[in-house]
N, C-alpha and C positions, 0 to 999 in steps of 0.2 A: 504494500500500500504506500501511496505517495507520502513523502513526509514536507512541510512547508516550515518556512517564517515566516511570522508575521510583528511587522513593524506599526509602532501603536504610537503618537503622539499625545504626551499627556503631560503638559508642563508641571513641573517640579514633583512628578513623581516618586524621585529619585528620594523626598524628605517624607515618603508614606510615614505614618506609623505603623508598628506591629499591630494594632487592632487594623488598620484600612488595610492592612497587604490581608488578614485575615476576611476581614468582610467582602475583597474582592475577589479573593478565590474563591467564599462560598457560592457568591455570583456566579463569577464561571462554572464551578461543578454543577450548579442546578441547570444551567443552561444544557450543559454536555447532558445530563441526566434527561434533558428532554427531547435531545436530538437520537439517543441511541445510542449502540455500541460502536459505531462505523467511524466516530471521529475521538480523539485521545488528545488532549493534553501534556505535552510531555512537561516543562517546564517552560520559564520565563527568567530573560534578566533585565534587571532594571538599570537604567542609566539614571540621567538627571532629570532629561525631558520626556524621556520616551521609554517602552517594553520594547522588547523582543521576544516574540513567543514563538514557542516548537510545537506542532501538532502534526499527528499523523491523522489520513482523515483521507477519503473517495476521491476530493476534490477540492476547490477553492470556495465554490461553491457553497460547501456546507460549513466553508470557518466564517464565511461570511452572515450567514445564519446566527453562528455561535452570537458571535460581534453583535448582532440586532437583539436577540434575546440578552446578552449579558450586559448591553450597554456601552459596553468597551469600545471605542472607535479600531478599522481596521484599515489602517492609511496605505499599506501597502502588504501585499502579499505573493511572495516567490514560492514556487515549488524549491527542495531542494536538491541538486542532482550530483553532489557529491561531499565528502569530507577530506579536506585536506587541515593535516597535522606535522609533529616533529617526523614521526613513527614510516608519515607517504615519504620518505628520502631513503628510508632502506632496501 
């Protein structure tokens, strides 16, 4: 299954508190909850202004969905088609 980023602008996210980084995931898991098994959450990292989220998922289509149910803007989204690390030089 494909797996995607998703780029999220959200000025000074980066100063959440531990309750909003709390309250936002339960966000997202109800959402995912309502979409089904077919899309996954893998994690997210936070910068200052903006997430980065990993989600495995059918299609673009359906993180787009996630976004409208949880709220969350979804400013841009790549499929991803590969991983490069230390480890791809050996």
């Amino acid at each position: 299954m494909p797996k995607y980023i998703v780029e999220r602008e959200i000025p000074n996210v980066g100063n959440m508190s531990p309750e909003e980084r709390q309250n936002g995931a339960r966000e997202s898991n109800d959402a995912l909850n309502k979409l089904g098994e077919q899309i996954q959450w893998v994690h997210s990292y936070l910068t200052q202004n903006k997430f980065y989220c990993i989600y495995i998922a059918p299609s673009a289509d359906l993180i787009r969905q996630h976004a409208e149910l949880s709220g969350f803007p979804s400013d841009r989204i790549e499929e991803i088609k590969g991983l490069l690390d230390p480890t791809t030089a050996q």
